[in-house]
Every structure is written in structure tokens, then in C-alpha cells.
C-alpha atoms as one frame of an Amber mdcrd trajectory, in Angstrom:
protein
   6.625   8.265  -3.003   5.868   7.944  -6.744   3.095  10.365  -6.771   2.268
  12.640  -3.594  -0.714  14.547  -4.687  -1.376  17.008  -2.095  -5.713  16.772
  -2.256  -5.199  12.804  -0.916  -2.133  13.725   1.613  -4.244  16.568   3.220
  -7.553  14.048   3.302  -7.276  13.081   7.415  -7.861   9.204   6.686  -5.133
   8.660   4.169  -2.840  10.963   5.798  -3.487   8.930   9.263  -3.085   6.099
   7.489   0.117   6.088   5.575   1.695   7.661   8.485   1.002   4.433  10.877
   1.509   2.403   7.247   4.921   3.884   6.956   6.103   3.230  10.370   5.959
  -1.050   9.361   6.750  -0.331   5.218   9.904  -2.690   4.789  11.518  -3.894
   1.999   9.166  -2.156  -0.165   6.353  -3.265   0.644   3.610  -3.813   3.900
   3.175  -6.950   5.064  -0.151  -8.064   5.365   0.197  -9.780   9.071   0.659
  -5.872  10.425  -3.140  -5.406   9.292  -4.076  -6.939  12.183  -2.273  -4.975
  14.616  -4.608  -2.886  16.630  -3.939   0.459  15.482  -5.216  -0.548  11.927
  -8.572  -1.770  12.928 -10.279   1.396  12.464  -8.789   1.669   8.519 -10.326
  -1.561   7.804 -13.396  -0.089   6.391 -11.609   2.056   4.061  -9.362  -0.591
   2.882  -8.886  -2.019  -0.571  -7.112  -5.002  -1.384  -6.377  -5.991  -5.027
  -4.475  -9.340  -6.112  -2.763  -9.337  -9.994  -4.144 -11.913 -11.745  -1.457
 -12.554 -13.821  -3.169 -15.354 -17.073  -5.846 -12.374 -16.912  -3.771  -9.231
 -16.596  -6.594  -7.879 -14.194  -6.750  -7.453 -10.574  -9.160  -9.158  -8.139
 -10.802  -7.163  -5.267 -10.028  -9.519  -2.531 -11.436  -7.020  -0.019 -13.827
  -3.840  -0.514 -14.079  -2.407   2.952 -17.542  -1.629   4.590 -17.247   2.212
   4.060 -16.258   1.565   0.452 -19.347  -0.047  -0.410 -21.230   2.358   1.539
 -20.063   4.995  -0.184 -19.641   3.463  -3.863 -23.141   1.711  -3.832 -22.029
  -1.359  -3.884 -19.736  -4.575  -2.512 -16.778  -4.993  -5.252 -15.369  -8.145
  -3.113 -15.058 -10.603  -5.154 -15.119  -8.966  -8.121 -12.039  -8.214 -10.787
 -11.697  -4.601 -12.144 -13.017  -5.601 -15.318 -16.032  -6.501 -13.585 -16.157
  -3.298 -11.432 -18.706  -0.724 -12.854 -15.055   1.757 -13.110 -16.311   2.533
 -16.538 -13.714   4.906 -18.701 -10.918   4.764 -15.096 -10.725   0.794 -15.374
  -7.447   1.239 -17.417  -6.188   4.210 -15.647  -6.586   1.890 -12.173  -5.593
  -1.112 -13.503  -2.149   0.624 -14.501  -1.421   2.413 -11.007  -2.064  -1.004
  -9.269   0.383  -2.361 -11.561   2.668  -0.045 -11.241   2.172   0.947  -7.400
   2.843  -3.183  -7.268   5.987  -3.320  -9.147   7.395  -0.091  -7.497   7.566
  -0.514  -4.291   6.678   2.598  -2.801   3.428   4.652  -1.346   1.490   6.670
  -3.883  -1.356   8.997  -2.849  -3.670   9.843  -5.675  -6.606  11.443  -5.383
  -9.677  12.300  -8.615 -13.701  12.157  -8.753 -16.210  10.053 -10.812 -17.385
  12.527 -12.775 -18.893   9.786 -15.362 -21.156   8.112 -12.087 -24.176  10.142
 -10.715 -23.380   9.778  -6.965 -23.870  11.866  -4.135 -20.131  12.097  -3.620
 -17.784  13.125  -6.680 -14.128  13.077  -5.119 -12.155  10.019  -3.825  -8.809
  10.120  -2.034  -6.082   7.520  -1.452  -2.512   6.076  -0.473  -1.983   2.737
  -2.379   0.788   0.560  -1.453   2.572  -3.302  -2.680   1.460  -5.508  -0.305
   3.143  -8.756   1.080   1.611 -12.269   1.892   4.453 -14.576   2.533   6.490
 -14.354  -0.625   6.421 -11.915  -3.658   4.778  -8.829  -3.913   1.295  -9.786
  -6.021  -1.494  -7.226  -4.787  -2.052  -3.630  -3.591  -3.212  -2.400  -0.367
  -5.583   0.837  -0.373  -6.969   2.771   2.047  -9.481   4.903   0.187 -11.915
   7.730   0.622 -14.867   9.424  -0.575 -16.308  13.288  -0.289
């Protein structure tokens, strides 16, 4: 682990989570086929996936689980983090996808949004590189919200 903040390892989720996500980390990173294995299905709405865009230096949101955009307001599939309404944290995410990418092992992080006006103020998460048949080029999340 790069960075095991306690607050995100003691949210039930992420702690569920990275312990199945563990079990199939190899090499560094998860590989995206094991997302379809049944005992992920029930992450799947707190899942993140971001793809480097590498021209851009930004990240693309290739997924933005259901209980994401529940919870955040909105749908960021589809969108890049520039894009993403993440205000005065864009930089401070863009850098621990990078790095999370590059690094090849879990981080759990865990802050709040003090700078939106939502119900919830805290989010929790494990981030991890994720694998698609060849190099390691986006992050998978599995995210929550208080």
C-alpha cells in the first residue's frame, strides 16, 4: 500500500472490496476480466474507472458507477477530470491516479468536498492500476460517500 488511511480502510465497502480485490492483484495491477466475476457484481455501483489520456495529460471517466452518480449529483461517464465539476481537488486527483497508475499498488484515501454544498461531505476509497490486455493505462476505484 502507498497510502493506508485508516477513515477509508475502516469504511465496510472499500474494506470488502480491496480484500476480494487483493485476492486476484497480480503483477501489480487487477485485471479488468476479474470484474466480471460474480463476487464483484455488487461493487459495480461504487466503481470508478479512469483511463490516462496521455496527448491530454488528463484522465477519462470510462465508468461512474450508479451509486456514484447518485450520490455526487451527477453521471461523470464520459467525462475527463477536467471536465468533472472537482473544482480546487482536480489536481490533487489527477496526481493520485497518476501515481496510483504508475505504482502499482492499492491506496485507500479517504477526504470530503468541503467546497460542494451536498448532503454528504466525506468520501472513502481504495484505488488501484488496472489492466486491459497490455500496459497498465487507467485506475480502478471503488468509492464511497457519507
Amino acid at each position: 500500500m502507498i497510502h493506508a488511511e485508516q477513515k477509508a480502510l475502516s469504511h465496510p465497502v472499500v474494506s470488502d472490496f480491496a480484500t476480494c480485490a487483493e485476492k486476484h492483484f497480480n503483477e501489480g495491477a487487477f485485471d479488468f476480466g476479474i470484474l466480471q466475476k460474480p463476487e464483484f457484481l455488487k461493487f459495480w455501483g461504487h466503481l470508478m474507472i479512469a483511463k490516462h489520456l496521455e496527448p491530454e495529460d488528463d484522465f477519462h471517466i470510462v465508468l461512474w458507477g450508479t451509486q456514484l452518480a447518485t450520490s455526487y449529483g451527477k453521471d461523470l461517464t464520459g467525462k475527463k477530470f477536467s471536465e468533472s465539476g472537482f473544482g480546487e481537488m482536480c489536481s490533487y486527483f489527477h496526481t493520485l491516479h497518476k501515481k496510483v497508475m504508475l505504482g502499482g499498488e492499492l491506496v485507500f484515501t479517504s477526504g470530503s468536498f468541503t467546497w460542494e454544498q451536498k448532503d454528504y461531505k466525506h468520501w472513502y476509497q481504495v484505488k488501484m492500476p488496472l489492466r486491459r490486455n497490455g500496459p497498465v493505462l487507467e485506475t480502478l476505484s471503488c468509492f464511497c460517500f457519507d
